[in-house]
C-alpha positions in Angstrom: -44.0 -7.5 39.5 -45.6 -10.3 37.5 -43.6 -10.1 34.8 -40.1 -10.3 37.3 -42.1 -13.4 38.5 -42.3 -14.9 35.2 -38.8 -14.1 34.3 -37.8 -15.5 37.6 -39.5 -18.8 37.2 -38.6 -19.1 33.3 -35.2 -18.9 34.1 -35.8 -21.5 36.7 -37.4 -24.0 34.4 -34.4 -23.1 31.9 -32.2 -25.1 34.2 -34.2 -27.6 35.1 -35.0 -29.1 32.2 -31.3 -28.7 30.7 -30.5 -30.7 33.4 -28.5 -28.0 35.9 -29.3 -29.5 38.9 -29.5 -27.1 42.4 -29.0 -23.9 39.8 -33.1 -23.8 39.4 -32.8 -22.9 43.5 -29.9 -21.1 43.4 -31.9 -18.5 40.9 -34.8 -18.2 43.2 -32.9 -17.1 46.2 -31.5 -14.0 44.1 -35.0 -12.1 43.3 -35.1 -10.8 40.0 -31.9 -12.0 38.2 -32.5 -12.8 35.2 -30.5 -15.8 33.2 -29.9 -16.1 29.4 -29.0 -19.6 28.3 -26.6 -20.7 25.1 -26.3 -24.0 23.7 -23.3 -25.2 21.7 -21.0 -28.2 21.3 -18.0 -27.3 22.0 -16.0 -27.4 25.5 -14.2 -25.0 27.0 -11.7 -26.9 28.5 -8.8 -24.4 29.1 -10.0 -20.4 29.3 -6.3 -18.8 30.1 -6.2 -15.9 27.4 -2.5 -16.8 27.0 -3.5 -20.3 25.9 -5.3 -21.7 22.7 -8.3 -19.8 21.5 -11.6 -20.9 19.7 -15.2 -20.2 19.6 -16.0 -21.5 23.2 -13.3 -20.1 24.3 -13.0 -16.5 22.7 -16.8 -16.0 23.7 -15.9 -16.8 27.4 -12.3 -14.7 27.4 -14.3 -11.6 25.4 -16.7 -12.2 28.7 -13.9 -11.9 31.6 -11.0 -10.3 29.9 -10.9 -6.3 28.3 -8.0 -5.2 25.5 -6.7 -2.6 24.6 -8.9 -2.5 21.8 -11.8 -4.7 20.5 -13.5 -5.9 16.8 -17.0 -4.8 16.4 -19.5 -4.8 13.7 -19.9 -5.7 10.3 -17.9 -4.6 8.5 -15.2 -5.5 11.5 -13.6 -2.6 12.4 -11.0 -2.0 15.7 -12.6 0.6 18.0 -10.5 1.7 21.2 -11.5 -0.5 24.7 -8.9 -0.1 27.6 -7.2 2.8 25.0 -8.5 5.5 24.1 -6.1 6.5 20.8 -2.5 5.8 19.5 0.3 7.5 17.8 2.4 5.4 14.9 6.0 6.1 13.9 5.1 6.9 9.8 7.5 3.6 9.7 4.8 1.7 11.7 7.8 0.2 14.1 7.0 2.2 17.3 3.3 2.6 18.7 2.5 5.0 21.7 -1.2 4.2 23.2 -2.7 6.2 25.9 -5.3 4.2 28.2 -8.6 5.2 30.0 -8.1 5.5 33.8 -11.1 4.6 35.4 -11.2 0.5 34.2 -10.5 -1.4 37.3 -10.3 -5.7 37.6 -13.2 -7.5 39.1 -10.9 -7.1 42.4 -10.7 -3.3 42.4 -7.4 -3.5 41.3 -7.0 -0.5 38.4 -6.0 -1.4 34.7 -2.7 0.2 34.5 -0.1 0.3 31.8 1.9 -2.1 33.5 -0.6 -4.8 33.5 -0.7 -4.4 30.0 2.6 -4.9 29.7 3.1 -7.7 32.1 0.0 -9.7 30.2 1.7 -9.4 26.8 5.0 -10.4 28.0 3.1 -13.5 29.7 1.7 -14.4 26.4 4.6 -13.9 24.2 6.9 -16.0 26.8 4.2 -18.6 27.0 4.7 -18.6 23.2 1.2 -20.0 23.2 -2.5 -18.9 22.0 -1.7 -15.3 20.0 1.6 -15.2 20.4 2.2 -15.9 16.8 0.9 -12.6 16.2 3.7 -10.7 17.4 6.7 -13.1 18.5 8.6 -11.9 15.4 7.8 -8.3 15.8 8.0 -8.2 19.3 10.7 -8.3 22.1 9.3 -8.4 25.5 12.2 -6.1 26.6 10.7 -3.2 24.3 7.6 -2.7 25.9 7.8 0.5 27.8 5.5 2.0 30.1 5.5 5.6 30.1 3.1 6.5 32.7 0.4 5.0 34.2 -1.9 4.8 31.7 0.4 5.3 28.6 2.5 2.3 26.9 5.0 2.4 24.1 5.9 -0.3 21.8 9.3 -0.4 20.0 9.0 -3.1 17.2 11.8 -5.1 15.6 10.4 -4.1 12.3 7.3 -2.5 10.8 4.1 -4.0 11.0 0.8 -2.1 9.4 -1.4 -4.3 11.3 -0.1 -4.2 14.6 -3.1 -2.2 16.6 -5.5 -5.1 14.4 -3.8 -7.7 16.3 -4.1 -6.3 19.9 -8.0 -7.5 20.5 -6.7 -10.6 20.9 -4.4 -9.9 23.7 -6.6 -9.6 27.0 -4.9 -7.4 30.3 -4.9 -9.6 33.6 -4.4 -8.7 36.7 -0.8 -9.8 37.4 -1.2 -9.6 41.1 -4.0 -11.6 41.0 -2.1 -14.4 39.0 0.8 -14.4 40.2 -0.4 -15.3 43.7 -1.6 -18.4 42.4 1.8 -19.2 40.5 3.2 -22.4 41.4 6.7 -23.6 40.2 7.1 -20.4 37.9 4.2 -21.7 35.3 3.1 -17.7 35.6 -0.2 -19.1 37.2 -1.3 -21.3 34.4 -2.6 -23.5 36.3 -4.6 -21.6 38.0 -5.9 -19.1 35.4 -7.1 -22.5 33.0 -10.2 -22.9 34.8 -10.6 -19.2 37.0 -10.1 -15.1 35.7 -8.1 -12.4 36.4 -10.4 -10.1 34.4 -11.9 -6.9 33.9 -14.6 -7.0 31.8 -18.3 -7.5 31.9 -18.8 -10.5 33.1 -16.9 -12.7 36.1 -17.1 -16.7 37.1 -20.0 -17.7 37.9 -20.5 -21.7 38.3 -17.6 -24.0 36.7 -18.7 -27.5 35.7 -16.1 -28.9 32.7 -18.4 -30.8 29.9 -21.9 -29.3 31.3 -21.7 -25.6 32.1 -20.2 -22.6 32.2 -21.8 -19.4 34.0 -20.4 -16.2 33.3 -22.5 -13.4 36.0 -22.9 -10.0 34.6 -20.4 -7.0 36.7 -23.2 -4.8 37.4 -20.8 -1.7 38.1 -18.4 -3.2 35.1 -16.2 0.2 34.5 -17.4 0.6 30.6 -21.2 0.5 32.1 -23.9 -1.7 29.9 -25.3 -0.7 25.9 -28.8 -1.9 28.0 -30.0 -2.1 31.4 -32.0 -4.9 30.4 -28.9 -7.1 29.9 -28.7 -10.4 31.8 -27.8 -11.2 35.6 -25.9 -14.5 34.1 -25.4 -15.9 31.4 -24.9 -19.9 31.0 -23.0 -21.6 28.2 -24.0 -25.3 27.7 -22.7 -28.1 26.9 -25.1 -29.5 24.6 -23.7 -32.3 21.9 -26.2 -33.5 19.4 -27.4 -30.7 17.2 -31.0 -31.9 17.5 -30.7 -31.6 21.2 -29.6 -27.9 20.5 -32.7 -27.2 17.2 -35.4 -28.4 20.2 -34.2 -26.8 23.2 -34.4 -23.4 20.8 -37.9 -24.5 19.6 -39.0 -24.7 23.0 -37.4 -21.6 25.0 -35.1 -24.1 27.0 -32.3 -21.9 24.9 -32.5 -18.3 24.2 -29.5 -18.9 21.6 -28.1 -22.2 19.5 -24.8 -21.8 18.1 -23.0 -24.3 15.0 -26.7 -25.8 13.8 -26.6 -27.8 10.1 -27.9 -25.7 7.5 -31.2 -28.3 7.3 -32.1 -26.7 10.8 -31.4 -23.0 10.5 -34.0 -23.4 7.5 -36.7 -25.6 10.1 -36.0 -22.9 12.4 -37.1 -19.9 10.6 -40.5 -21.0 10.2 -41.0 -21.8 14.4 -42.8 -19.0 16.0 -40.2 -16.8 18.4 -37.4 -18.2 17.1 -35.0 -15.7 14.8 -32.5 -17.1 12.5 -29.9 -14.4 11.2 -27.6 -15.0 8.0 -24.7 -12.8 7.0 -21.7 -13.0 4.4 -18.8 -14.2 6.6 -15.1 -14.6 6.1 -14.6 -18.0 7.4 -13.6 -20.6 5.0 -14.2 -24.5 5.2 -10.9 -26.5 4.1 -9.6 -29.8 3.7 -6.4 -29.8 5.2 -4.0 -32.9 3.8 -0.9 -33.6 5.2 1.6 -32.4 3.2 4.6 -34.4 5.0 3.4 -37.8 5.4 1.3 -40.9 3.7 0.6 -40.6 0.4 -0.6 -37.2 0.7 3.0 -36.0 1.1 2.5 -36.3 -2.6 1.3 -33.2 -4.9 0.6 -34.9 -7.6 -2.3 -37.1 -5.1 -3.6 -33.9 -3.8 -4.0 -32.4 -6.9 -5.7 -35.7 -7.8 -7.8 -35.0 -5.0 -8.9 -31.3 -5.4 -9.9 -32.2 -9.2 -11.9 -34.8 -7.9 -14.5 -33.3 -5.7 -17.6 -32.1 -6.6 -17.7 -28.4 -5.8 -21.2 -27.6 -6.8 -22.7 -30.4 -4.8 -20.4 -29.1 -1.8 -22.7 -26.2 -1.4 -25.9 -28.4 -1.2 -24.5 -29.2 1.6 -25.1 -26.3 3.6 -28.0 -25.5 1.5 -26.0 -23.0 -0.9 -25.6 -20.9 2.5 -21.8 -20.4 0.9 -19.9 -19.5 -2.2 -16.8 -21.6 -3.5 -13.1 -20.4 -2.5 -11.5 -18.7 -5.3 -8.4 -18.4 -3.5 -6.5 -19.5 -0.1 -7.8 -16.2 1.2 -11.4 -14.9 1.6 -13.5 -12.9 -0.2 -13.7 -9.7 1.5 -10.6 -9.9 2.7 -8.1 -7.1 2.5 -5.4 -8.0 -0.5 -7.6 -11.0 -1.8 -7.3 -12.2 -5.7 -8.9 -14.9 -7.7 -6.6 -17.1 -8.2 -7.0 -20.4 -10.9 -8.9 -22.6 -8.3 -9.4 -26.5 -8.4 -13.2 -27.0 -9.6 -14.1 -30.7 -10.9 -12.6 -32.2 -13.3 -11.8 -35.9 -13.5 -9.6 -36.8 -16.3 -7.3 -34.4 -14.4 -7.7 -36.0 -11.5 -7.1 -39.3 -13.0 -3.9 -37.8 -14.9 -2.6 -36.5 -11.9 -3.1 -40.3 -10.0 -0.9 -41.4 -13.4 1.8 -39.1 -12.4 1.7 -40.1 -8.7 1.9 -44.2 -9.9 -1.4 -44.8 -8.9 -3.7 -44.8 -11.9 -6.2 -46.7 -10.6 -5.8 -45.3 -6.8 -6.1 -48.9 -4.7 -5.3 -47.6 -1.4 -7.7 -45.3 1.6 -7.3 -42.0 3.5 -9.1 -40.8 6.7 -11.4 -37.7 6.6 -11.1 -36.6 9.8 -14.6 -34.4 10.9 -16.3 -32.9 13.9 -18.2 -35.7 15.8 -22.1 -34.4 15.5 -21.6 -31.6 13.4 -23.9 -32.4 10.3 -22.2 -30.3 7.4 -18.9 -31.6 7.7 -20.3 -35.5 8.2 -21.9 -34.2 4.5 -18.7 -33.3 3.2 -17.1 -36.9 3.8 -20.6 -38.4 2.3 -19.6 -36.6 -1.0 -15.6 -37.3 -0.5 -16.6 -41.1 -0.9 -18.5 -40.8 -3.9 -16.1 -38.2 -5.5 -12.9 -39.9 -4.9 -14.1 -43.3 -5.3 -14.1 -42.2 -9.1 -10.2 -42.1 -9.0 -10.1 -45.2 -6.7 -9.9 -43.6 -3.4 -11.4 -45.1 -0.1 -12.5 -42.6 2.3 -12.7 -43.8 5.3 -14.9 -41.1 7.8 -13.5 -40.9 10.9 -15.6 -38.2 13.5 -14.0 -37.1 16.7 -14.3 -34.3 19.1 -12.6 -31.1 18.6 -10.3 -31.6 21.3 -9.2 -34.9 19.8 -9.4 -33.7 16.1 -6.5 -30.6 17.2 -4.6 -33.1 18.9 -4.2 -35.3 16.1 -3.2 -32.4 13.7 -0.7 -31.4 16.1 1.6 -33.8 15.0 3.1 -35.0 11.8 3.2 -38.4 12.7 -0.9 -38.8 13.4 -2.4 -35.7 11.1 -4.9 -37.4 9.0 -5.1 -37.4 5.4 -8.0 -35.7 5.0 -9.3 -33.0 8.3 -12.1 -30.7 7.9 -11.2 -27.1 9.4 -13.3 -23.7 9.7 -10.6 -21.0 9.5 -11.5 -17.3 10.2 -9.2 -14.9 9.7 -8.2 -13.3 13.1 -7.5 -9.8 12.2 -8.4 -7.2 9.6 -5.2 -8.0 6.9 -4.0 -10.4 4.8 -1.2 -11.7 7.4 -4.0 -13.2 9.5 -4.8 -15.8 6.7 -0.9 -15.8 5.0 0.4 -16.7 8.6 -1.7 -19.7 8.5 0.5 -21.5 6.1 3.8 -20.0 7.5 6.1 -22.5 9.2 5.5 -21.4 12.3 1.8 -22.1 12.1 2.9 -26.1 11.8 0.6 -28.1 14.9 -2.2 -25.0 14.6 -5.6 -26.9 14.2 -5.2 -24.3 11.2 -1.7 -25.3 10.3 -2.4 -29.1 10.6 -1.4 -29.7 6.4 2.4 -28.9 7.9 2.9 -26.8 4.5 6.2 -26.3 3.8 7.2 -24.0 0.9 10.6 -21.7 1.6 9.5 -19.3 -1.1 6.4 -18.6 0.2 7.8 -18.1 3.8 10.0 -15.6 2.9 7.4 -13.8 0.9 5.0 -14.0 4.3 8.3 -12.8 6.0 9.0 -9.8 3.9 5.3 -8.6 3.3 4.4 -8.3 6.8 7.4 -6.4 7.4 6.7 -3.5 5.0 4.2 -0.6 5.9 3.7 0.3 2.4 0.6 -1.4 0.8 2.0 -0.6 -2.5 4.8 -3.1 -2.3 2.8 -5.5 0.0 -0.1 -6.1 -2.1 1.4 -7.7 -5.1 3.8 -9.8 -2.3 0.2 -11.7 -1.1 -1.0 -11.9 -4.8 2.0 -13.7 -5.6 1.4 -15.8 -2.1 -2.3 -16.7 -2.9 -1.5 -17.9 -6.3 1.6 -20.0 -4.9 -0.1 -21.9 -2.2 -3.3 -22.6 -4.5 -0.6 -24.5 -6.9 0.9 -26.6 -3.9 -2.7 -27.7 -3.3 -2.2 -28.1 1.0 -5.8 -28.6 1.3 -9.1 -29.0 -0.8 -10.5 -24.8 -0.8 -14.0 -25.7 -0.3 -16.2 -22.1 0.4 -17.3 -19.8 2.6 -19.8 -19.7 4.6 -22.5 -17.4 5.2 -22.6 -16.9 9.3 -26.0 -18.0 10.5 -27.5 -17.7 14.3 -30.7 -18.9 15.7 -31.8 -17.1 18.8 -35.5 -16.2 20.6 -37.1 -13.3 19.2 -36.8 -11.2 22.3 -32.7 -11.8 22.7 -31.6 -8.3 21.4 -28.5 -6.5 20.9 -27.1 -9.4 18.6 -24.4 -7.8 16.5 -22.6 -10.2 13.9 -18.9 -9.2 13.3 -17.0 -11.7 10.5 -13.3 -12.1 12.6 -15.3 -13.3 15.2 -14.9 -17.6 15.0 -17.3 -19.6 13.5 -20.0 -19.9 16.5 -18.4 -17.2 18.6 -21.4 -14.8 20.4 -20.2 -11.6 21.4 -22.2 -11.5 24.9 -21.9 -8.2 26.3 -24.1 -6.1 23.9 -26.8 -8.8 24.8 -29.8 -7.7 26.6 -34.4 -8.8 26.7 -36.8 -6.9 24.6 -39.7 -6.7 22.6 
């Protein structure tokens, strides 16, 4: 009983002192729920699973929403969720996936095939959030439901990684959203800030730019890894990364997600606090655009990637990263090393000959998360580095909201934008899509690289089922893009979480975003 008491009242002071206002109360008239509290940046300003997807985001969807099938562990691998096995055409055009039958939506509704294939033909007619995935494989009008809890997909073309890409496309309840449509936006309105989920957690308080409360389903239809798991769990808004090293340090956080290197290292050595490290796929790159200013010019970005000091890159994050090799990851499926930029300044200096500017004269933005230490580091080093070829750098940090709006648009894409990139899905087409014409806007895609060659390659490889003829396609495609020089290929990153000691079932899986927390295995222990 004491130790409900203390759990009770720890909680309690958890939201206090973060500032949640009533909530401290609001926990005390529910005896013995127990609250978990995450700190991070970033906002969650839109969570419709149709919509745009990032960290903040994914972790609160991955809460409410199920799929067919989901990522887990390291290394990442596809395990069955709302299915429970497949059958492939040996041309990988049509898939047939059978379903469990006792999921049901935080309503009581049941998960049926037809959801499924109502939500997918939401997302691809949105043509927003994942859609990219399978708009050119895909025709609405080819999903099939068989039965109740068996769907059939008839693809315009084969596509090996089709059943990779389905984690990312969550089942609503149609019912549910529809009933909140309003002027046939299929309920987007509504389904922005509420759920129409059935997974493990549902909505708990809503407050845009403070909180975010996600309470546990205690009958949730998949049941719980641990019956220690938490009551509710509370993502804060928290915006200065010292803010988020101290609440850790003190218990105010269980977890602090998208620290600086400088204070995963402080952490380790605090009492209670655990700081994990992993190799991860996500890459940090400097996307230029390719289409306007005077890095519309290769012969300037080429100036550019000579120019910066690789090595001294990775002091930045305290050597918690090894330098690209190539536009793709290491670890990734179909990667090569490819001849990669490393610094080199009478190169650089030739290349500014070539573009008419041989002793530079003129300044580009870096555009760079607003708090977030390691890329504020990175435009540190851009102004000593390019001032050597007589480049001003002129930092510029905004929020990430602002930052993807400006790189949604030729017109006001910066120069010079700092993006973490993970690839979304076990195969080279997650990454090779990224610099497809279609990806032009993406916070990803905000370099607006335009190549025709390369398209059509990314065209033709994703289309073939046989690895054979599709691996030397993306070799070819790695080397290609490298040469066109869209962005500076700075590294990858090791994946590094600090959390309390006694937050367990922490499992790190590397297509997961760059701060994204996986909250259902979570659970208190010793």
């Amino acid at each position: 009983m004491k130790k409900k008491m203390l759990i009770i009242g720890l909680a309690a002071l958890v939201c206090a002192s973060l500032g949640f206002g009533d909530a401290a109360n609001a926990l005390q008239r529910v005896d013995g729920k127990m609250v978990m509290v995450i700190g991070g940046r970033q906002p969650a300003p839109d969570i419709d699973p149709s919509h745009k997807t990032d960290y903040s985001r994914r972790m609160i969807q991955q809460a409410f929403y199920d799929g067919l099938f989901k990522y887990v562990g390291n290394p990442a691998k596809v395990e069955p969720w709302l299915a429970t096995g497949y059958e492939a055409s040996p041309d990988a055009r049509i898939w047939t996936i059978k379903m469990v039958k006792n999921a049901k939506f935080h309503n009581g509704d049941p998960v049926t095939a037809e959801a499924v294939k109502w939500s997918i033909e939401r997302t691809l007619k949105l043509n927003k959030g994942p859609s990219w995935m399978l708009s050119d494989v895909l025709d609405p009008k080819n999903i099939t439901v068989v039965d109740d809890y068996t769907i059939k997909f008839e693809l315009k073309t084969p596509y090996a990684p089709f059943i990779s890409v389905l984690p990312w496309f969550y089942v609503m309840n149609p019912k549910q959203v529809m009933a909140h449509a309003k002027d046939g936006d299929y309920g987007q309105a509504w389904l922005k800030e509420n759920e129409a989920g059935s997974g493990p957690f549902t909505k708990g308080r809503w407050q845009h730019g403070v909180l975010y409360e996600m309470k546990a389903v205690a009958d949730y239809w998949k049941g719980w890894p641990s019956p220690k798991h938490p009551d509710s769990v509370i993502f804060k808004l928290i915006r200065e990364t010292n803010s988020l090293k101290i609440g850790l340090q003190k218990g105010q956080l269980d977890i602090a997600l998208a620290l600086s290197a400088d204070d995963f290292d402080l952490l380790k050595s605090y009492k209670g606090v655990k700081v994990t490290s992993d190799p991860g796929v996500t890459t940090l790159g400097l996307k230029m655009n390719t289409q306007k200013g005077y890095t519309k010019d290769i012969n300037i970005r080429k100036a550019i990637c000579y120019a910066v000091d690789y090595e001294s890159m990775l002091k930045t994050v305290n050597g918690k990263a090894v330098l690209e090799d190539s536009p793709f990851p290491i670890g990734l499926k179909g990667h090569v090393a490819t001849k990669a930029y490393r610094q080199d300044l009478a190169k650089a200096k030739e290349y500014m000959k070539k573009a008419g500017y041989p002793d530079g004269g003129f300044e580009l933005e870096y555009v760079y998360v607003q708090g977030l230490d390691s890329e504020k580091n990175i435009g540190l080093l851009l102004i000593d580095n390019l001032a050597k070829i007589g480049i001003k750098v002129k930092m510029v940090p905004l929020t990430w909201p602002s930052m993807t709006a400006r790189g949604s648009k030729v017109e006001t894409s910066p120069a010079l934008m700092a993006i973490f990139a993970t690839p979304k899905f076990n195969d080279p087409d997650a990454v090779a899509y990224q610099y497809y014409k279609k990806s032009w806007g993406r916070y990803y895609g905000s370099s607006f690289y335009e190549n025709k060659e390369v398209w059509k390659l990314i065209e033709e490889a994703r289309s073939i089922s046989d690895w054979g003829k599709r691996a030397p396609m993306y070799k070819k495609i790695q080397e290609m893009i490298m040469a066109d020089a869209p962005e500076v290929f700075c590294m990858q990153l090791d994946r590094q979480f600090a959390l309390r000691d006694y937050v367990k079932g922490f499992t790190f899986c590397p297509v997961r975003f760059t701060a994204e927390v996986d909250i259902y295995p979570l659970y208190v222990g010793k």
